[in-house]
Steps between C-alpha positions, in 0.01 A plus 500: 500500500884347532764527311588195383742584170682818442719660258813689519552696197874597525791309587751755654600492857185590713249334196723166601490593851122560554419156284720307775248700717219358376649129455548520845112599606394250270390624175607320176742786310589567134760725511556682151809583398550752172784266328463145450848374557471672864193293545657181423773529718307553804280198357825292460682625827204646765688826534472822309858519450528880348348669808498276832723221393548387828107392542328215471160526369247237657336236215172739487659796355461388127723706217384577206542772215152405339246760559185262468648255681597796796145592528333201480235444765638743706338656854762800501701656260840675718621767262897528573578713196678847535303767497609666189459165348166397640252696272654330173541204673121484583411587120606150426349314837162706495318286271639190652404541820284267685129665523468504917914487592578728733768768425782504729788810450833476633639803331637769680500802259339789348475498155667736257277780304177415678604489833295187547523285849551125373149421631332783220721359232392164521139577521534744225674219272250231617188615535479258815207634835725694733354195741748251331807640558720553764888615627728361650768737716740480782869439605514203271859466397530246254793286600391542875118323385663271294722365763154507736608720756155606695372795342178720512340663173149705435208379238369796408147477325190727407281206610593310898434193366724513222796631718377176712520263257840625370619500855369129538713414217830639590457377851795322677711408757725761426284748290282663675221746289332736650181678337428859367236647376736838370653424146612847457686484838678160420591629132617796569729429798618150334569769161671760715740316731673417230600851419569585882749154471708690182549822741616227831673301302692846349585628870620177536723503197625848588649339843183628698428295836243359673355871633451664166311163333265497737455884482462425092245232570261665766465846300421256177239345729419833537445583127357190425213546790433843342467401120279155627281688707425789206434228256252321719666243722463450867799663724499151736632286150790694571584374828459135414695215301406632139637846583750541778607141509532488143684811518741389736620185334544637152714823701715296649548141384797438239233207321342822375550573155405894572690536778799311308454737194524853734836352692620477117444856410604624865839337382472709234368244210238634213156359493576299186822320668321427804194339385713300220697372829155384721402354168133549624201771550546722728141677505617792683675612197247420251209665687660833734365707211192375493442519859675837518217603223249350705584723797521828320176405354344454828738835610682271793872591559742232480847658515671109568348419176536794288868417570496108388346632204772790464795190544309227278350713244721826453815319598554743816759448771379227827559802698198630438306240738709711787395818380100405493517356848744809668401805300138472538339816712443423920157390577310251683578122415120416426528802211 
């Protein structure tokens, strides 16, 4: 099978971003947007003027705000909802949804109260064979795809082929997929990096250099290796473009909106004052608790996130990032 028609349900930054993706391997693309008159005006102008304004969408990407008309006919179905939002979001696609479309995530998050990877919410909400659906993970900063820098990103997929066939369709130039085979892996590092880019982007804030971000980022690695690999990933995702690459570009680059957010409360900002400045998600702060639940669960000890959760959730001092990378007892650096 080929994807000939796909859907992008979500028109924020990366849901715009990946449709211009697809456009540009050659699929026909309805991109849905949530509000009509943000439909129409990339219909009347080809750009999507609230999040990369600067961006010309090619003539296949096709706005539209009409559900049936989103979904109609389509080979693959790219879920680019946040992922608190994406289990009510699905409660109103679910019964919509084309019977053999492949389910494509592009959430990074875990969700809140269930501790649910995006992946087990979606096939919770839809019912849908594992087989049809598939991730999508990597250092895929929006603005940098949009603008089609070359990039690399992972399908992850319970089923080869369908990680092929999502791959085939996202194919480019300048975006290059690579396959995978370990959902758990991709989710978990895509989910976690984001919490690990709150604590850099806090050292950074607090006038840290270049020596103590990268010390922040490798022991988060290190945490995020250790809770992957107790829930059932495999240790080598971790090394490659969905987990240390990923890592890496949300750490350090000032496009991302997690890194962005911890500089703001570094400087001393509240959560709430922060965010309202991004004006986006930031899925670090929605899901550290989660994942810090997760990791307790699984008894894993994450001291880097215990103390995003501590500054996002409890309103604690940025200092605290210091503390859980210098105050930890001596021991090996594989421990």
């Amino acid at each position: 099978m080929i994807a000939e028609r796909a859907t992008v349900v979500g028109a924020g930054s990366w849901g715009t971003a990946f449709s211009l993706v697809l456009a540009d391997a050659g699929l026909d693309v309805r991109l849905w947007a949530r509000r009509p008159e943000l439909a129409t005006r990339i219909t009347e102008t080809r750009r999507n003027g609230d999040y990369l304004p600067e961006i010309d969408l090619p003539d296949e990407v096709h706005a539209t705000a009409d559900v049936d008309e989103a979904l109609e006919e389509a080979d693959l179905v790219v879920l680019a909802i946040p992922a608190q939002k994406l289990r009510a979001g699905l409660a109103e696609w679910a019964p919509r949804l084309p019977e053999r479309a492949t389910l494509v995530s592009l959430a990074k998050g875990i969700e809140l109260g269930t501790g649910c990877r995006m992946s087990e919410v979606i096939l919770q909400a839809t019912g849908v064979a594992p087989e049809r659906l598939a991730v999508v993970s990597g250092p895929n900063l929006a603005r940098e795809i949009a603008e089609r820098q070359p990039a690399a990103g992972v399908v992850a997929a319970f089923d080869p082929d369908t990680a092929d066939l999502v791959a085939a369709a996202c194919a480019s130039p300048w975006f290059r997929p690579y396959t995978s085979t370990d959902v758990t892996g991709c989710e978990i590092a895509g989910a976690t990096k984001n919490v690990i880019a709150l604590a850099v982007g806090a050292a950074e804030g607090l006038g840290l250099g270049d020596n103590s971000k990268a010390s922040v980022i490798t022991r988060g690695l290190a945490e995020t290796v250790r809770l992957g690999v107790a829930l059932g990933a495999d240790p080598a995702t971790f090394s490659g473009l969905a987990g240390v690459g990923d890592l890496i570009a949300t750490c350090m680059s000032p496009l991302s909106r997690n890194h962005r957010v911890g500089v703001g409360l570094g400087r001393g900002g509240t959560v709430e004052s922060v965010v309202a400045s991004i004006g986006q998600t930031a899925e670090g702060v929605t899901s550290c608790e989660s994942i810090l639940a997760l990791a307790r669960e699984a008894g894993v000890e994450v001291p880097i996130v215990e103390s995003v959760v501590a500054m996002v959730a409890d309103g604690q001092r940025p200092e605290l990032i210091v503390d859980a990378l210098m105050r930890r007892q001596r021991k090996p650096e594989k421990a």
